[in-house]
C-alpha positions in Angstrom: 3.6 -162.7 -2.3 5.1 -166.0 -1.2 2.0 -167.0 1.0 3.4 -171.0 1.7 6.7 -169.6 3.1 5.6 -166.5 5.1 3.7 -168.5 7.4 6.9 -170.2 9.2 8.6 -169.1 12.5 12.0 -167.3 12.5 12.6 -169.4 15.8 14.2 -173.0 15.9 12.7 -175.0 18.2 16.3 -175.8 19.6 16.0 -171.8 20.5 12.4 -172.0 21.7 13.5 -175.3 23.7 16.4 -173.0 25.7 14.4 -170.1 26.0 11.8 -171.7 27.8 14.5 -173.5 29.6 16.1 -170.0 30.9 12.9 -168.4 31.9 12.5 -171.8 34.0 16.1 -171.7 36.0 15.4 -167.6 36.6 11.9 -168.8 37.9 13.7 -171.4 39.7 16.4 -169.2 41.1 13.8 -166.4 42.1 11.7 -168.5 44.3 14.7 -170.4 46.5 16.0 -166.8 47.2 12.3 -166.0 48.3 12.3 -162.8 45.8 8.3 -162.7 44.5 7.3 -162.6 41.0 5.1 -160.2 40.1 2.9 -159.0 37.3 2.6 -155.0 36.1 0.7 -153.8 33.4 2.2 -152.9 29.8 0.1 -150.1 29.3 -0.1 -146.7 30.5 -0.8 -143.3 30.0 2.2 -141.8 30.0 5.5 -142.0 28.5 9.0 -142.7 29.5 10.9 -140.0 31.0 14.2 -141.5 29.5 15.2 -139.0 26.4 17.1 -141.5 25.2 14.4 -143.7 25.2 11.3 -143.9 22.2 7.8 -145.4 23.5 5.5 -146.9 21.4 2.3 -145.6 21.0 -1.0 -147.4 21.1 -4.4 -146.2 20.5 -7.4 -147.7 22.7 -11.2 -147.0 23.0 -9.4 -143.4 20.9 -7.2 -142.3 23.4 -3.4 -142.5 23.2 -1.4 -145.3 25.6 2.4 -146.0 25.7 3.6 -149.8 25.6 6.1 -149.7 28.4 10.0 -149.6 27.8 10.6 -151.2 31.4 8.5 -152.7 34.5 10.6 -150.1 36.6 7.6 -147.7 37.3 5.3 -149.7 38.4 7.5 -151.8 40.4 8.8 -149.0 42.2 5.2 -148.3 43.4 5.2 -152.1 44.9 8.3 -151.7 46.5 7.5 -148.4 48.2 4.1 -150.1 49.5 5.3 -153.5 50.3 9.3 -153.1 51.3 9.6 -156.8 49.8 12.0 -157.8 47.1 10.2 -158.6 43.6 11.1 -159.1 40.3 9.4 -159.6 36.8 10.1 -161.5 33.6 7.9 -159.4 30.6 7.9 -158.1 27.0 8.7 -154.9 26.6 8.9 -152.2 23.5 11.0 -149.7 22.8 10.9 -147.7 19.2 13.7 -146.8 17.1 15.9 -149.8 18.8 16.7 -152.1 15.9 19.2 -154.5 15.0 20.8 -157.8 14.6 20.8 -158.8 18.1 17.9 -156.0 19.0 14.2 -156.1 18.5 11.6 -153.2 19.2 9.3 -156.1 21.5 12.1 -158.1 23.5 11.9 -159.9 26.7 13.2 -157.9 29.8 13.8 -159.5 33.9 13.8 -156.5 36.2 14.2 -157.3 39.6 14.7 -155.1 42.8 16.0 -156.4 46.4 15.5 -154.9 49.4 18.4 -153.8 51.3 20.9 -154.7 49.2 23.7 -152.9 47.9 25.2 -152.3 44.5 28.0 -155.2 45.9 25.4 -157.3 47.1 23.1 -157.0 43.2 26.8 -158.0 41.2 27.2 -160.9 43.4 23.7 -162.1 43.2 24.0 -161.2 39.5 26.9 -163.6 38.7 25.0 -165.9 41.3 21.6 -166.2 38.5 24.3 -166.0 35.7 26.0 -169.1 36.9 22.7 -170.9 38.2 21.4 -170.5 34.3 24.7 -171.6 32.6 25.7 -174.0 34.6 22.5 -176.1 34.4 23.0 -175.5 30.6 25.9 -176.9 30.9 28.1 -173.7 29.6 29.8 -172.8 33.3 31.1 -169.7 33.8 34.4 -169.0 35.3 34.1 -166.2 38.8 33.6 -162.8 37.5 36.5 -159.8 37.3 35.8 -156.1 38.3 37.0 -153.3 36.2 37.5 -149.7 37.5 36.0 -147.4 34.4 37.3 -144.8 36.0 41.0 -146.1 35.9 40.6 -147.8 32.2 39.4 -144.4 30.8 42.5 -143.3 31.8 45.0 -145.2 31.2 43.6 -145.4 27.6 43.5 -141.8 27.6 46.6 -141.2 29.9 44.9 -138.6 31.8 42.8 -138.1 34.7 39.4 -138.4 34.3 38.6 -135.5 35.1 40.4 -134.1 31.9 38.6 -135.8 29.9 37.0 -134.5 26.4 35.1 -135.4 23.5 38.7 -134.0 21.9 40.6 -136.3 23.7 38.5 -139.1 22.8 38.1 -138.4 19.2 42.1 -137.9 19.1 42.3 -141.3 20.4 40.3 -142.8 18.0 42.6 -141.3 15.3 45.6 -142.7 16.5 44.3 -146.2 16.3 43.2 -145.3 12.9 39.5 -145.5 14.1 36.8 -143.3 12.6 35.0 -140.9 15.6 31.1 -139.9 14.3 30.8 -136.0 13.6 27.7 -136.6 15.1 29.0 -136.6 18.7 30.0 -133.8 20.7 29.2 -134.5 24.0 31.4 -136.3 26.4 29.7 -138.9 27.7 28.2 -140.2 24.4 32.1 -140.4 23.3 33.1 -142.4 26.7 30.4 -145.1 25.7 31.8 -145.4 22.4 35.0 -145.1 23.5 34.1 -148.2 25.9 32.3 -150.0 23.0 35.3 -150.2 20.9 38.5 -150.0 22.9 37.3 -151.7 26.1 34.1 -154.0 26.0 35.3 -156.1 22.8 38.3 -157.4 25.4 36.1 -159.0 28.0 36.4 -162.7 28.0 33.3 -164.3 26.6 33.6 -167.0 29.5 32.6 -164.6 32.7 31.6 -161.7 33.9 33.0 -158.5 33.9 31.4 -155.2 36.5 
């Protein structure tokens, strides 16, 4: 075992630098908008309730505990008491969720805003989005809105309501793409469907809801 080189971070400290930097301008944006910071706790006693989701288990004084996949839980609770808009910046863990731009600990902002619709969160959204790259000198152009209702079918030429996993998979053989076996439910097909036909089109440069 190569004990002289295990010892060394994976991180640069030009990545350290700008991650500490980002967490800074959220922290920054946060508290001129008057949305309160908070602090949950990372263990509980029970599992996520996503399916799709693994937790990771921990054991303390011998009884089982769950690392938390998301803040959402317990932030819930402090929104239903307190009506005030909050947010969190925290590690969390979520098992089986590896890969080369995914780790099973990763850092996760949640936020929540009270009275606010889904129109008000993608504005405020692309306002963070452009506070954060802006001071890093990487502006982003104003954000474009996509129907998914009306790109799944024009790819598919068909309503949307006609969709199938058939109709997916055919498309994926026309453009000489390979479909999984594996999937046979429609809406696991319509987020791969998204992930290779649609998504890889987005400009790099701005948003896209």
């Amino acid at each position: 075992m190569d004990l002289l080189g295990s010892w060394q971070p994976t991180a640069t400290i030009e990545q350290l630098t700008q991650n500490a930097a980002i967490v800074r301008l959220v922290r920054e944006y946060m508290q001129e908008q008057g949305v309160l910071e908070v602090i949950t706790p990372s263990l509980s006693r029970f599992t996520t309730t996503d399916p799709n989701i693994e937790s990771v288990a921990a054991c303390v004084m011998g009884d089982t505990r769950y690392l938390h996949t998301s803040p959402e839980f317990p932030m819930k609770r402090l929104l239903a008491a307190y009506q005030t808009s909050i947010y969190q910046i925290t590690k969390v863990f979520r098992d089986g969720e590896v890969g080369a731009r995914h780790n099973t600990e990763f850092s996760m902002l949640e936020w929540y805003r009270v009275g606010y619709s889904m129109e008000d969160l993608m504005k405020e959204i692309e306002q963070l989005l452009k506070h954060i790259f802006g001071s890093l000198d990487q502006p982003l152009e104003s954000s474009n809105t996509v129907s998914y209702v009306s790109t799944v079918q024009t790819l598919l030429d068909c309503s949307f309501e006609s969709v199938t996993t058939a109709k997916i998979r055919s498309h994926f053989h026309d453009h000489s793409r390979s479909f999984p076996e594996s999937i046979d439910d429609v809406d696991s097909a319509l987020d791969l469907l998204l992930d290779e036909f649609v998504i890889p089109g987005f400009a790099s440069n701005r948003l896209t809801f």
